[in-house]
C-alpha positions as CSV (number, residue, x, y, z in Angstrom):
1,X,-0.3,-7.3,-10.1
2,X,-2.6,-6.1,-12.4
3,X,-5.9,-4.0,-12.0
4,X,-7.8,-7.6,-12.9
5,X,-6.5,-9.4,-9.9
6,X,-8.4,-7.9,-7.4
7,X,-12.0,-8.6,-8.0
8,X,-15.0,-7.2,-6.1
9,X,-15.3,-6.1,-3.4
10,X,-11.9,-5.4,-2.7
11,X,-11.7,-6.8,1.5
12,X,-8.9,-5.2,3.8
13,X,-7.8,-9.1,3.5
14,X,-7.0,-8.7,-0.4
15,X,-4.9,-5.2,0.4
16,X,-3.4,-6.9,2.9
17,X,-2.3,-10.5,1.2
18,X,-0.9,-7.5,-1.9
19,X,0.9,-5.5,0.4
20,X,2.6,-8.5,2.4
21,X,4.0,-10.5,-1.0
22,X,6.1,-7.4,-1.8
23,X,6.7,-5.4,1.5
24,X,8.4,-5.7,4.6
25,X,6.3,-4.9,7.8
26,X,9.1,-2.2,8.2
27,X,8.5,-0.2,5.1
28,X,6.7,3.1,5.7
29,X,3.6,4.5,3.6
30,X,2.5,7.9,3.1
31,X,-1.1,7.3,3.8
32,X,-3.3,10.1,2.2
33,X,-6.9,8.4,2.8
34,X,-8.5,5.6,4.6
35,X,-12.7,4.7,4.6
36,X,-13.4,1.5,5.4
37,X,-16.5,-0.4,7.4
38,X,-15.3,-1.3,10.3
39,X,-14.5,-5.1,10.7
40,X,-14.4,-6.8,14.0
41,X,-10.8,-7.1,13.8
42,X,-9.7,-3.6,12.7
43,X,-12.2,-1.3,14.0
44,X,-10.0,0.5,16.5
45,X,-6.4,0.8,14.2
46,X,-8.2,1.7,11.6
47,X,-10.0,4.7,13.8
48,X,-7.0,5.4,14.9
49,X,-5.2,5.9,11.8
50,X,-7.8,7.9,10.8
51,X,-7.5,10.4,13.7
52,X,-3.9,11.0,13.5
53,X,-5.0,11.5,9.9
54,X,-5.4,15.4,9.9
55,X,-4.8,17.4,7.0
56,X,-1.6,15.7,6.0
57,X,-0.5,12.7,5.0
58,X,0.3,10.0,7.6
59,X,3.8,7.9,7.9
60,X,2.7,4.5,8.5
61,X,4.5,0.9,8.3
62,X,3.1,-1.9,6.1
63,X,2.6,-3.8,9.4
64,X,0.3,-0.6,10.9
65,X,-1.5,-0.6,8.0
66,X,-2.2,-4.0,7.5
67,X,-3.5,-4.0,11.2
68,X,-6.3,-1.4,10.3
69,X,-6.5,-3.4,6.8
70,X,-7.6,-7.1,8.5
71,X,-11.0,-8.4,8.5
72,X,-12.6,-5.4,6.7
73,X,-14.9,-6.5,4.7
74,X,-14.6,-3.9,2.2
75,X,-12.3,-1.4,1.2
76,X,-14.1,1.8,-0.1
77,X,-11.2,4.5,0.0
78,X,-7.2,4.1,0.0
79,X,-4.4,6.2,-1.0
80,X,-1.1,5.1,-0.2
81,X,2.5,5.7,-1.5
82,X,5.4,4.2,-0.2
83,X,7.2,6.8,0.9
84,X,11.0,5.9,-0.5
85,X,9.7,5.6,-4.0
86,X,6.3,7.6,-4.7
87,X,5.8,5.7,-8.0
88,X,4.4,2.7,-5.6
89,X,1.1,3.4,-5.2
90,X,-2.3,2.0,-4.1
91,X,-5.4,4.3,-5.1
92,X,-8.3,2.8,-4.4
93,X,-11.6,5.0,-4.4
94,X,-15.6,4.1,-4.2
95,X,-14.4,0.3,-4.4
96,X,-12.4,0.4,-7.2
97,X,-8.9,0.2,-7.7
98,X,-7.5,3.7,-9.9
99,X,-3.7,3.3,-9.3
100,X,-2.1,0.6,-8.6
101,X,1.8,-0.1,-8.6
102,X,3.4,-2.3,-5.8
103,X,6.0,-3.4,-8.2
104,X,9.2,-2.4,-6.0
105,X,11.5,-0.4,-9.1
106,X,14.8,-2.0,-7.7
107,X,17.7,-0.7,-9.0
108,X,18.3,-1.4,-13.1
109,X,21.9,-1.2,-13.4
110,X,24.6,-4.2,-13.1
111,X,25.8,-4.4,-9.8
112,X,29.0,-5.5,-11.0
113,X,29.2,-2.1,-12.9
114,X,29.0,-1.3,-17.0
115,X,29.6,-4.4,-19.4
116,X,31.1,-2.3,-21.8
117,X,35.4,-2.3,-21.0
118,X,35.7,1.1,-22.3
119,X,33.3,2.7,-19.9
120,X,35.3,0.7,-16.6
């Protein structure tokens, strides 16, 4: 997903449909930041998240987050990192999206092992 793809405003919805195509409910965010206006739907997760929020970063699952992502009809602040591979990010700040990479980095080698017989 590119920095394009999002549009404006970027909802709680949109974070939400990007976060479910590549991420189990299961997997578990660091979540540094979280401002949002509260949407019908996600007013109290979202507050919630928010208090347990203090002065460190928060574990969180992708199905948590989504939760106090849902119906918000912006997102002004998010900084997440998943937190078995910090190069998958999600900074968004003001409304706008600085980091993003929720490309999983899945392992590169051949599971079968080297191709080359004089390494086997």
């Amino acid at each position: 997903m590119t920095v394009n793809a999002w549009d404006f405003p970027i909802t709680g919805d949109r974070v939400v449909e990007a976060l479910r195509e590549s991420f189990s409910t299961s997997d578990i965010w660091l979540l540094s930041h979280l401002d949002v206006p509260s949407g019908a739907k996600s007013k109290a997760t979202s507050g919630h998240l928010r208090e347990r929020m203090v002065n460190r970063p928060l574990e969180v699952s992708t199905g948590d987050l989504c939760d106090a992502l849902a119906g918000a009809p912006q997102v002004w602040v998010l900084d997440i990192r998943l937190s078995s591979d910090h190069e998958v990010q999600l900074y968004i700040e003001d409304g706008e999206v600085f980091e993003e990479s929720l490309d999983r980095m899945v392992g590169t080698g051949n599971i079968a092992g080297p191709t080359d017989q004089g390494l086997r």
